[in-house]
N, C-alpha and C positions, 0 to 999 in steps of 0.2 A: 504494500500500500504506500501510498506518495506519503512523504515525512510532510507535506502542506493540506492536507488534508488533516493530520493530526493535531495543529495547530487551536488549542483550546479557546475561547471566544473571548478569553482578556488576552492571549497572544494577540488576536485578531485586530483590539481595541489600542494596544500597545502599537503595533504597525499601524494604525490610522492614526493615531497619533504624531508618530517619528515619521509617514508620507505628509502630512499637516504642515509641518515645521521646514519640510524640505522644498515644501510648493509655496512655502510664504516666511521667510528668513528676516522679516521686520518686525513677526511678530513674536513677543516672549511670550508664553507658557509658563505658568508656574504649576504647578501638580503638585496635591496631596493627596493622602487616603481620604477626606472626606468634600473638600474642592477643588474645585478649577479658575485659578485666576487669570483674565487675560490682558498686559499690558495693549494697548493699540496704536496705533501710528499718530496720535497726539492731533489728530485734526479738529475734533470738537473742543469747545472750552471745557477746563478744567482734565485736561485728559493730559497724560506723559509719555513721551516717546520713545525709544530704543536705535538708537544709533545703528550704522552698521559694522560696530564695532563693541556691539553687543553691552551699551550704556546706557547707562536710565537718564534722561534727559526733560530737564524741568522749564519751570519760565523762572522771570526772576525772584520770584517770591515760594516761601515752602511757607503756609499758614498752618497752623497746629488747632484744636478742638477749641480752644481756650480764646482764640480769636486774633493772639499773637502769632508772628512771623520772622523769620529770619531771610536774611537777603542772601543771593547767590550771586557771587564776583563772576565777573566778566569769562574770569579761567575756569570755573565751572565751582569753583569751592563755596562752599557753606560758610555764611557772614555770620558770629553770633556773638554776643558780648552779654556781661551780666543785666549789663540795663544799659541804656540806651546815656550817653555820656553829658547828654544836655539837662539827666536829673543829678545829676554828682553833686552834692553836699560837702563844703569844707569850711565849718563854722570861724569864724577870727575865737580868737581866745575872751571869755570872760572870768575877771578876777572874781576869788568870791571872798575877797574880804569886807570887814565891816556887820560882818554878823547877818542871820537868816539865811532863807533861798537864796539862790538868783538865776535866772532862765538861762541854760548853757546853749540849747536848741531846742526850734519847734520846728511844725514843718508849715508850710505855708498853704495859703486858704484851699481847701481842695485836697488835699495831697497828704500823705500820712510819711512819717518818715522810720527810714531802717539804717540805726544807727550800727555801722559795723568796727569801729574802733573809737575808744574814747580815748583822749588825751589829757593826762593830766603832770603841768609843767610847775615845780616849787621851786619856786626864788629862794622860799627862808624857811628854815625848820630849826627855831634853835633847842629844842628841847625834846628832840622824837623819842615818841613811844606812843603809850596807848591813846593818850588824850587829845593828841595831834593825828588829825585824820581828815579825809574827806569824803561827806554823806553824798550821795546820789540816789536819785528814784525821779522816776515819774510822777509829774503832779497834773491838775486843771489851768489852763490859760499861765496868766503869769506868775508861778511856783508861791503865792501867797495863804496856800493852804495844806492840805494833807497828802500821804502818799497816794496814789490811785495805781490798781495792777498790782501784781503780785512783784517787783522787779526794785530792790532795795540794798545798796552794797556801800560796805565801811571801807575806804581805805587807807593804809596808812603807808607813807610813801620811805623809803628805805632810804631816800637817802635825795639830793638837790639834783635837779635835772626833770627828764622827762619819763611820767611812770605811762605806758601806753594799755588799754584793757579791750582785747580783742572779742570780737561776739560773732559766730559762726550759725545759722548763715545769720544771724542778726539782731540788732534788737529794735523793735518796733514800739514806734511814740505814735498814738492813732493822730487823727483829727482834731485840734482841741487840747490838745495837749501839749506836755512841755517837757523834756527832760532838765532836770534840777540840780544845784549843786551848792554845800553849804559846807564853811570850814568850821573844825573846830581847834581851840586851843590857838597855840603863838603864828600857826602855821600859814604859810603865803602861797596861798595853791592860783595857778590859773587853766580852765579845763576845755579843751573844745573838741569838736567831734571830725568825723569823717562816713560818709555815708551816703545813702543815696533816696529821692521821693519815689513813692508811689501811688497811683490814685486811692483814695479816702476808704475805698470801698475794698481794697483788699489786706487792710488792717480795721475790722468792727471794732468799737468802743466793749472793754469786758472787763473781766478778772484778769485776764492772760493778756499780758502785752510781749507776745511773742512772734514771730517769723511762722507762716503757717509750712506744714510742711512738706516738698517737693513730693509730688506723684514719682513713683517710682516707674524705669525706664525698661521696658521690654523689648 
């Protein structure tokens, strides 16, 4: 009996497949056990192409579920950066001598901010130890009342120069808000930030003034 005759009918499905491929070389196939994806020649909108050099070929935008997008350079690479550079935050230094609060940074109308390093620069410490420190927390509008959020840290600076306090991915002062800074004792602290805004809406006013956190990447 002819060995093509014997040919079982997913043989058969497999060879139509791999004649498929061979009569039309633009277009990918992707195959698994439970679908069939098919790249096509990029003619309608929103549709991606295949080279003949077997490359997946976009326009210049990749937009994600979220509604954000990354640009594609000219050589075909993917554009992406943490944030966009025209929200960069680098507050000037405020002293916080003279006793109380006093507003280190906010973020501006609209905009919530994610503070990703604090700075804190002491001129004079002439008696360090425990009573020489500097308080920080989050407060309401301009730092004249109590702490808001759970985010509240003492520190006490080791020595004159620049003590720097890093926040991974960040720490978020919403809408309305202020991050604060009060000395205590002999001590001559000046504190300012680095960081960057985001709109209002993806920092809500809560308990938690935190960075929410990154979907994870499949």
């Amino acid at each position: 009996m002819s060995k093509i005759k014997n040919i079982s009918r997913t043989g058969w499905l497999v060879a139509g497949i791999i004649a498929a491929l061979l009569l039309a070389p633009t277009t990918a196939v992707a195959v698994t056990t439970a679908t069939m994806t098919i790249i096509t020649g990029g003619t309608a909108a929103g549709e991606a192409s295949v080279t003949t050099a077997h490359q997946l070929q976009t326009n210049a935008e990749i937009q994600g579920t979220t509604g954000h997008h990354a640009d594609v350079t000219p050589d075909g690479q993917v554009l992406s950066t943490t944030v966009n550079p025209s929200a960069y935050v680098n507050t000037a230094p405020t002293g916080l001598a003279g006793g109380g609060f006093h507003r280190v940074a906010s973020p501006p109308s609209g905009d919530a901010l994610i503070v990703t390093t604090i700075h804190i620069d002491t001129a004079s410490d002439p008696t360090p130890g425990a009573g020489q420190n500097v308080v920080l927390n989050i407060q309401t509008g301009t730092c004249s009342g109590s702490q808001v959020g759970t985010y509240g840290q003492v520190v006490n600076p080791g020595s004159l120069g620049e003590t720097d306090i890093p926040f991974t991915p960040g720490l978020a002062v919403p809408a309305g808000d202020a991050l604060c800074g009060a000395a205590n004792g002999s001590i001559i602290p000046e504190v300012s930030v680095t960081g960057y805004t985001v709109p209002s809406s993806e920092v809500p006013a809560g308990p938690l003034h935190h960075v929410r956190a990154l979907p994870q990447q499949r």
